[in-house]
C-alpha positions in Angstrom: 138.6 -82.0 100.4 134.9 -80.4 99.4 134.8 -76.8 100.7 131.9 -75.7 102.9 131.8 -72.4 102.2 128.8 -71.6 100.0 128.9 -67.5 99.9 127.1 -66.7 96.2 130.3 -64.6 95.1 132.9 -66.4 96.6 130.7 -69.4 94.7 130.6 -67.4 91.4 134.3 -66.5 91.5 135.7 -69.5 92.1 133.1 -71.4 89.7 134.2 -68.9 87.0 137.9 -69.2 87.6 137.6 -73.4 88.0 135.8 -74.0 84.7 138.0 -71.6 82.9 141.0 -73.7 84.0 143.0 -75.3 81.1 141.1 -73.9 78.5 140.7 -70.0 76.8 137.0 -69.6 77.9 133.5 -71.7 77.8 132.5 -70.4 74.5 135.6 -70.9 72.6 137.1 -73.9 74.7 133.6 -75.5 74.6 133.1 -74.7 71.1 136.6 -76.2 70.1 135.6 -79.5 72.3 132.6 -80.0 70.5 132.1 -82.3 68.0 128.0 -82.2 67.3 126.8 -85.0 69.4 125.9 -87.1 66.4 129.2 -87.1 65.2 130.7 -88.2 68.6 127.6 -90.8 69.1 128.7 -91.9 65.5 132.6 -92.0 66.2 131.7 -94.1 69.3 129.1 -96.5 67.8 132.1 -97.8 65.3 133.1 -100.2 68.0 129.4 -101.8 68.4 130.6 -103.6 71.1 132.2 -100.7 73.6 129.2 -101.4 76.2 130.6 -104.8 76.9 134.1 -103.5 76.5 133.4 -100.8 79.5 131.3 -103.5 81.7 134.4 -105.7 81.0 137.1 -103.0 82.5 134.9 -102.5 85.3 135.1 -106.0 86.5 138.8 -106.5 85.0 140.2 -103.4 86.7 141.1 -102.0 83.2 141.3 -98.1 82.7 138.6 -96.7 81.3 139.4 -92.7 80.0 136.5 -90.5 79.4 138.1 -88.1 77.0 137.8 -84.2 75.7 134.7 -83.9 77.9 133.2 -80.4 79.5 134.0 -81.4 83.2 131.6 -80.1 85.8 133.2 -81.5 88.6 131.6 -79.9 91.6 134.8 -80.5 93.6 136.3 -76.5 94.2 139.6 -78.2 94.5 139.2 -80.1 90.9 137.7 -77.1 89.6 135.7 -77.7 86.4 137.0 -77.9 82.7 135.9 -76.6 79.2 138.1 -79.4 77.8 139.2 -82.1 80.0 139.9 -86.4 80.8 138.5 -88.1 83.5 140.2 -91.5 84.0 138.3 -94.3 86.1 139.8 -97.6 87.2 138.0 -100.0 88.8 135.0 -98.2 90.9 137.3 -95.2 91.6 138.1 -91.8 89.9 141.8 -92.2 89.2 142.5 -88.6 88.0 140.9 -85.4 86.0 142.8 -83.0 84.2 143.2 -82.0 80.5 145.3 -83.9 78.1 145.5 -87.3 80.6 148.0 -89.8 78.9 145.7 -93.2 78.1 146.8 -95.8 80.1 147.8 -99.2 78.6 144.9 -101.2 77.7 142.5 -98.1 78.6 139.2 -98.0 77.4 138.7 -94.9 75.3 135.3 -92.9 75.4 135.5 -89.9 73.1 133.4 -87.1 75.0 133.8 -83.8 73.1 130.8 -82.0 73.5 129.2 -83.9 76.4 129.2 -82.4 80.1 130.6 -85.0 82.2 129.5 -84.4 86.0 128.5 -86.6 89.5 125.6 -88.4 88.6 122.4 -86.9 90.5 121.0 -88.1 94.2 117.6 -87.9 95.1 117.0 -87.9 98.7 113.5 -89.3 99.2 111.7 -91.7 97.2 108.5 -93.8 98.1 109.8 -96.3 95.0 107.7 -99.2 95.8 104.5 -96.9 94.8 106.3 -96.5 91.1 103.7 -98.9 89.9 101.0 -96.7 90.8 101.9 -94.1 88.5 99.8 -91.1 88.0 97.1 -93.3 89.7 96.5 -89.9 91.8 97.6 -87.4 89.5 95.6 -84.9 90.7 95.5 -86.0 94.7 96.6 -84.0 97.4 98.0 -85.2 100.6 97.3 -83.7 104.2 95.9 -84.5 108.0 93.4 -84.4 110.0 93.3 -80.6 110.1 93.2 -80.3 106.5 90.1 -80.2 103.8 91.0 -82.9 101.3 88.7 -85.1 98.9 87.4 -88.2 99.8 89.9 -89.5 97.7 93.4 -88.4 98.5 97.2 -89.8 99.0 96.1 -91.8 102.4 92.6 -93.0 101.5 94.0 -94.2 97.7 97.7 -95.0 98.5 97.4 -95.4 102.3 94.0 -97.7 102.5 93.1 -99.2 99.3 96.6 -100.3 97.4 99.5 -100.6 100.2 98.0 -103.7 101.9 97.4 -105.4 98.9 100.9 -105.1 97.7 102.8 -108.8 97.4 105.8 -109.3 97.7 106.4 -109.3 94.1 104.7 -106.2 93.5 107.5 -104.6 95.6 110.0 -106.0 93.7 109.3 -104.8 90.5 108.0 -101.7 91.8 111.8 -101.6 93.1 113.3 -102.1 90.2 111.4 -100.4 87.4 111.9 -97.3 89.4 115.5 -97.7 89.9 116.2 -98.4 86.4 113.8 -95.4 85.4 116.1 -92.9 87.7 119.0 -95.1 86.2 117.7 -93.7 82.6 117.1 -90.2 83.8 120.4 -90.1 85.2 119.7 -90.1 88.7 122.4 -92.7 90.4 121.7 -92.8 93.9 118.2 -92.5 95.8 117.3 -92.5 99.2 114.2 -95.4 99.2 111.3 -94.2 101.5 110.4 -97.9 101.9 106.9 -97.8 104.1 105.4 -101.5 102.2 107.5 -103.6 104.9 103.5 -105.8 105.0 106.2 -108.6 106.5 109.5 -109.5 105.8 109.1 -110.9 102.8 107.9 -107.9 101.5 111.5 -106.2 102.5 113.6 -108.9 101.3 111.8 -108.4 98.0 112.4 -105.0 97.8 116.0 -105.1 98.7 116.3 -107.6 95.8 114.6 -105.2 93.3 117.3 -103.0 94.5 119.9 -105.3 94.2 118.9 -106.1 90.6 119.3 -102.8 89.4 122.2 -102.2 90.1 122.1 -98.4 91.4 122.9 -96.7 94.7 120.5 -96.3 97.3 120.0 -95.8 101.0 117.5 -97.9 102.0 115.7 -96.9 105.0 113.6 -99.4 106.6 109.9 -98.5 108.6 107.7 -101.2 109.6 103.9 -101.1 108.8 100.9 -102.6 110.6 100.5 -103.5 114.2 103.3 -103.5 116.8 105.4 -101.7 113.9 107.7 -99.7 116.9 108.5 -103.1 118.4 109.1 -104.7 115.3 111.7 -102.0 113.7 115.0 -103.0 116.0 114.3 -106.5 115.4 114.0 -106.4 111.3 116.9 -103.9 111.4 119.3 -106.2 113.1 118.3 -108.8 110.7 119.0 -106.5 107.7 122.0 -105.2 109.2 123.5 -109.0 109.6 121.7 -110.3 106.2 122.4 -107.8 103.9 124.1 -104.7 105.0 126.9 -106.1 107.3 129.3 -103.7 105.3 128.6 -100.2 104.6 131.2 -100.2 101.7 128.6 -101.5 99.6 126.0 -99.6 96.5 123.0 -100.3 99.2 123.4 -99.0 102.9 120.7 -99.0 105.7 118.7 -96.4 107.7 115.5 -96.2 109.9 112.5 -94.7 108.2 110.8 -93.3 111.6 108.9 -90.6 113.0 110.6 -87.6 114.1 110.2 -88.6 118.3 112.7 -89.1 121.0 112.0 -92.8 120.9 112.5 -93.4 117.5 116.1 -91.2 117.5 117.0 -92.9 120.0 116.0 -96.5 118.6 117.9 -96.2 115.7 121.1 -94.5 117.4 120.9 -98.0 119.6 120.7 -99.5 115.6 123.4 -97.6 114.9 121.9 -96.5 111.7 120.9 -92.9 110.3 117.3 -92.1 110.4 115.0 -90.4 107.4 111.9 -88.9 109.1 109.1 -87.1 107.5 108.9 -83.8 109.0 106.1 -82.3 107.5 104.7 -80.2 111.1 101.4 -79.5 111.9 99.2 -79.2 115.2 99.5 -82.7 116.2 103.7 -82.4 115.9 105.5 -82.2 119.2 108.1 -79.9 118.5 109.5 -79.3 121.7 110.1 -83.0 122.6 112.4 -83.6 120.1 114.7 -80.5 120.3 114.7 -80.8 124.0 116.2 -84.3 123.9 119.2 -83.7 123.3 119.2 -86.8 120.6 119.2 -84.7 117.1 122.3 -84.5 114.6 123.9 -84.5 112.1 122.9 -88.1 111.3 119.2 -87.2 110.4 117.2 -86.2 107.2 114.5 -84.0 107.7 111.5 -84.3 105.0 109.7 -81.5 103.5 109.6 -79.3 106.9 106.6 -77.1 104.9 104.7 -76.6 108.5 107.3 -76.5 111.1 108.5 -73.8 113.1 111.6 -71.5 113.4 112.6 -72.8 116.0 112.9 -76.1 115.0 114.2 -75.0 111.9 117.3 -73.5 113.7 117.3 -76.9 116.1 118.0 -78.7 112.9 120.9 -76.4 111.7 122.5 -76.5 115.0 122.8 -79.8 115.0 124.0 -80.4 111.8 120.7 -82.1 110.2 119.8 -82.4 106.7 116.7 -81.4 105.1 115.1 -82.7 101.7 112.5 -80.7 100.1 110.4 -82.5 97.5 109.4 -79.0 95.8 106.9 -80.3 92.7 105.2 -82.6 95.4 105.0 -79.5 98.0 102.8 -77.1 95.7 100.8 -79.8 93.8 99.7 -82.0 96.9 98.8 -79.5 99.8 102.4 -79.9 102.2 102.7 -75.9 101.9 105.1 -74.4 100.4 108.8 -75.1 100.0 110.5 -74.1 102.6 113.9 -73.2 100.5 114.1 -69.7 102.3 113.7 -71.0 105.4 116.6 -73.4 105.1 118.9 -70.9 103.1 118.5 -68.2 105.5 120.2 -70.1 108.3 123.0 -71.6 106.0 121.2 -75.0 105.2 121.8 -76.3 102.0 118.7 -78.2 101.1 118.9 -81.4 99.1 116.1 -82.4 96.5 113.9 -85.2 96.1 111.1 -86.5 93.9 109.0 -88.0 96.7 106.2 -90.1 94.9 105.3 -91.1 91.4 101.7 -91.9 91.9 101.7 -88.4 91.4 104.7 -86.8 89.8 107.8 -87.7 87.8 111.0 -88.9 89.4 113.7 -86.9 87.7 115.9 -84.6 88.6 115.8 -82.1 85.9 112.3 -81.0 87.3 113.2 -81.0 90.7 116.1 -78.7 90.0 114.5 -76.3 88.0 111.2 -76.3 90.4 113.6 -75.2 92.9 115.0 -72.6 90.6 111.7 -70.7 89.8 110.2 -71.3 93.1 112.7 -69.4 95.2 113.5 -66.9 92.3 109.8 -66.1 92.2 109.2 -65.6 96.0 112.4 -63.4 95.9 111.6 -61.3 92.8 108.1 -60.6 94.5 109.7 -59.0 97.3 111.8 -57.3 95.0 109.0 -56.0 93.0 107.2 -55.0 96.0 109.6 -52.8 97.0 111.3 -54.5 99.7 115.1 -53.6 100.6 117.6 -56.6 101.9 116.2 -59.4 99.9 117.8 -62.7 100.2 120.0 -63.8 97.1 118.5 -65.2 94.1 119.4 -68.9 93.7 121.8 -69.5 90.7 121.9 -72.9 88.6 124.9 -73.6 89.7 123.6 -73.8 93.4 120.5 -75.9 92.2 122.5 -78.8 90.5 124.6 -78.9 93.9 121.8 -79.4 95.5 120.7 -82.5 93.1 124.5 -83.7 93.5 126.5 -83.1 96.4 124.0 -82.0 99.1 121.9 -84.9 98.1 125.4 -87.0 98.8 125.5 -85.3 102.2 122.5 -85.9 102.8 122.2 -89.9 102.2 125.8 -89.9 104.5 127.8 -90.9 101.2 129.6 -87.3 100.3 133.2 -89.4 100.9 132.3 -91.6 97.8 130.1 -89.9 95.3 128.5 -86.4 95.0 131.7 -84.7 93.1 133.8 -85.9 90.1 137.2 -86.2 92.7 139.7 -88.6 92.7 139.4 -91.0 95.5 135.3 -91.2 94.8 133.4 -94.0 92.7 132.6 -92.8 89.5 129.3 -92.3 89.6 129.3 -90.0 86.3 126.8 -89.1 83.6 127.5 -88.0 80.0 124.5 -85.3 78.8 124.3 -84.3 75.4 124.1 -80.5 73.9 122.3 -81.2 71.2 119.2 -79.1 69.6 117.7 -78.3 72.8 121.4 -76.8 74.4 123.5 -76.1 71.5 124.8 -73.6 71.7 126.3 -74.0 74.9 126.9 -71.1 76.9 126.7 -71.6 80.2 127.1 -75.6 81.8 124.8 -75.2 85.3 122.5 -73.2 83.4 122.2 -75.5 80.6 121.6 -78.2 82.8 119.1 -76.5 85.2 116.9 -74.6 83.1 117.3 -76.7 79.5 117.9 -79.7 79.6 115.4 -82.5 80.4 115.9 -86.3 80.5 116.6 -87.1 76.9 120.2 -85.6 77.2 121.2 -88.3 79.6 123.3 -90.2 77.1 125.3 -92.4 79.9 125.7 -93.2 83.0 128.4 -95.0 85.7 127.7 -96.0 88.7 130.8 -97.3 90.8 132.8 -97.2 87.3 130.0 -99.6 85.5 128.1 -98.5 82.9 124.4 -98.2 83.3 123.3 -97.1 80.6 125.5 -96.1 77.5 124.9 -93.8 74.3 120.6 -93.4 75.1 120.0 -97.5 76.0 120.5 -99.2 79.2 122.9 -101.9 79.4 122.4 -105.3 80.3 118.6 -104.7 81.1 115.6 -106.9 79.5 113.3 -103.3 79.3 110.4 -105.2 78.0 110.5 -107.9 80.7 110.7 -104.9 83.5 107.5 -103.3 81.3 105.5 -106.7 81.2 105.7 -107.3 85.1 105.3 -103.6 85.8 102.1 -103.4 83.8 101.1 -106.9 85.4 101.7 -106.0 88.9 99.4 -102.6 88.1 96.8 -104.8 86.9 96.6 -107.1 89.7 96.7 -104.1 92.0 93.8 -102.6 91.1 92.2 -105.8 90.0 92.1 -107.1 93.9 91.8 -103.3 95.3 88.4 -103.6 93.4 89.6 -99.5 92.9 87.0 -97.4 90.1 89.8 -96.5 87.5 89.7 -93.5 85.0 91.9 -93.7 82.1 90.6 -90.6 81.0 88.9 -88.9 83.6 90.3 -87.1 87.1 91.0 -89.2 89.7 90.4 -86.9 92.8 87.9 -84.0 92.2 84.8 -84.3 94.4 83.9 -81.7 97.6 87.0 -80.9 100.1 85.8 -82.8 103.1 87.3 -82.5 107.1 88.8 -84.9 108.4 85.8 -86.6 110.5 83.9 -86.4 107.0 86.3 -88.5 106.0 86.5 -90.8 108.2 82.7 -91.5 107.9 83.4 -92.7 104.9 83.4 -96.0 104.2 86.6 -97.5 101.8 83.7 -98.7 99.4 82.7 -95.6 98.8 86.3 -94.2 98.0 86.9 -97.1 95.6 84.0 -96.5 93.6 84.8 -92.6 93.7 81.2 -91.6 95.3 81.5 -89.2 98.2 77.8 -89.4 99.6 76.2 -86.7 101.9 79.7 -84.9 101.2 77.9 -81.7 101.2 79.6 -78.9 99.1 82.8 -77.3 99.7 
């Protein structure tokens, strides 16, 4: 069983007496584990054909032994390891402890020197857009209320590419972006799918999904007109077609508004809901927490604008919130409202949000989460204030990216820890020249290490990606239909593309300048009789 106690000292005692179980310390059990990574990579590239043999024992039921590694487990009960075995059979974590005897016929990994830990969950992710990348780099996203440039997240995203999308572009938007997170170690998302243009749109998506390979809560909002009518219909069909068991890498929720009759449409579903719940003026707060229909089976987006009161609704019930913290101070949403939730005992999960405008990986979200609360704390600090919150810790930032994110998508019974019982969704990382030496595991991972120490990754006891290269996957075929489905995006949108040049500068206009606008004139990029700022 997970504890739910999240005190910082009872967390930093516990942490410190876990990891130093079975070993004499970090720095001397750690040091005596490690090999240098290239010596371990080199040791396990002498059998050139181990990635087949470890896809073979996860369909074959054969023991696979992950050995020597620097467990981070997550699970308080587990505790964590300098030294340590993890063995995995089948889909499941069969055991952790030091000095596990090899079953017959186990596959042996030799992990000295690598952390091994729960592979990382990202709780909201707009993946059909992945083939937009960086098309709004420099775009900011808001309402009616806000000042924004004529081109923005709605106006580019919203108006000009979304409708054009076929249903092939959502499949390979799908499944490069799966297979990117894949990469970056990232096993499980949460899919913010809003590109359901008809049903053949969301089958294609779901088979993107499927081809991948990963984890992922798909949540399911329909687009266009009669889209609140159409919602329980398509998710009755998805629940019979492809999600009639829930013990299964993809799982189903409702991708709705945060309103009375959309709780309640989904609870009649009898699927979770992910809502964004950015606030603003045009948010009826008191609808919602009066109706008696929030809980604990609902993920709460961003929450940048909302108020305390809803804030403590959400706790009370047992909600979740994600917070999306890059995407909150580069596009406008306010700021990250990580005080807000830890203040009343919410433990955020993280999320990457969108990549037409910022990376998917969960290295930055963790340490954007990091520095952004440490700095709003260490202000008040410096200003003198008495009774400041607690300063984050790594350790608490990479649970966040693990098992809150776990909570949070309604699968903490099967992944989110390294505890046996769970699928072994597990990822190796590296300490090579950018960690060595190691010190200090959360820290390393939170405030060093970036995506090229994913050396790999498990999901359900399969191996995704092993020693730097994927497994199984044709990356020049995903590359090819990526860069084609780009193309023909932009080609039909008849959108004024910069290689070079800023997508989004231009006067900050209201929103009924705006909507004078005509979408011509936001394709080309002109803003005219904008006025000044």
């Amino acid at each position: 069983m997970i504890s739910k106690k999240s005190p910082t000292d009872t967390c930093r005692a516990e942490s410190r007496r876990g990891f130093l179980k079975g070993s004499v310390g970090l720095v001397a059990g750690a040091a005596a584990a490690q090999l240098l990574p290239s010596q371990v990579a080199a040791q396990n590239a002498a059998n050139p054909g181990m990635a087949q043999n470890l896809r073979n024992a996860s369909t074959n039921g054969r023991p696979i032994l992950l050995k020597d590694g620097i467990v981070l487990s997550l699970d308080r009960q587990v505790g964590d390891f300098a030294k340590a075995d993890v063995l995995i059979q089948g889909k499941k974590i069969m055991s952790i402890g030091p000095n596990l005897t090899a079953p017959a016929q186990a596959v042996v990994v030799n992990a000295a020197g690598m952390i091994v830990m729960p592979g990382f969950v990202d709780t909201h992710h707009h993946q059909y857009e992945t083939v937009m990348r960086s098309i709004i780099a420099d775009g900011m996203f808001g309402g009616n209320q806000d000042r924004l440039p004529a081109r923005h997240y709605g106006s580019v995203m919203g108006q000009t590419f979304t409708p054009l999308y076929t249903p092939e572009d959502a499949r390979v938007a799908e499944l490069i972006a799966s297979l990117s997170q894949i990469n970056d170690g990232v096993t499980t998302t949460v899919d913010t799918s809003q590109v359901q243009l008809s049903p053949e749109h969301t089958d294609a998506c779901i088979a993107g999904l499927q081809e991948s390979g990963r984890r992922c809560l798909f949540t399911y909002g329909a687009n266009g007109q009669n889209a609140a009518s159409k919602t329980p219909v398509e998710l009755a069909r998805l629940r019979k077609q492809y999600f009639s068991s829930d013990d299964q890498l993809l799982t189903l929720a409702a991708n709705t508004g945060v309103t009375p009759e959309a709780f309640q449409m989904a609870r009649a579903a009898g699927v979770p809901t992910v809502s964004h719940c950015q606030g603003g003026p045009n948010f009826n707060e008191p609808a919602i927490i009066k109706s008696g229909l929030m809980g604990p089976e609902h993920e709460y987006i961003h929450c940048t604008r909302i108020s305390k009161e809803l804030f403590d609704a959400i706790r009370d019930t047992g909600g979740h919130v994600s917070i999306a913290t890059a995407i909150e101070m580069q596009m406008g949403h306010a700021h990250p409202p990580f005080q807000e939730c830890l203040d009343r005992g919410i433990r955020p999960s993280l999320s990457v949000d969108v990549e037409c405008n910022m990376t998917a990986d969960s290295f930055t979200e963790m340490r954007e989460a990091f520095t952004w609360q440490r700095a709003m704390v260490n202000e008040r600090i410096i200003q003198g204030e008495q009774n400041v919150p607690p300063l984050l810790t790594s350790r608490e930032v990479v649970e966040f990216a693990t098992i809150e994110g776990a909570k949070c998508a309604h699968i903490d019974s099967k992944v989110g820890t390294l505890t046996p019982g769970k699928e072994a969704d597990i990822i190796l990382l590296t300490t090579g020249l950018n960690v060595t030496p190691l010190n200090n595991v959360p820290g390393a991972i939170a405030t060093l290490m970036d995506t090229s120490n994913v050396d790999s990754v498990f999901i359900a006891g399969k191996v995704m990606k092993w020693q730097g290269k994927m497994v199984g996957v044709d990356v020049n075929k995903v590359l090819q239909e990526a860069n084609k489905s780009a193309q023909g995006l932009i080609a039909r949108s008849g959108y004024n593309n910069s290689l070079f040049d800023t997508c989004c500068s231009g006067p900050l206009l209201t929103g009924p300048q705006r909507a004078a606008l005509k979408l011509e004139d936001i394709k080309s990029g002109r803003t005219p009789g904008a006025g000044g700022n």
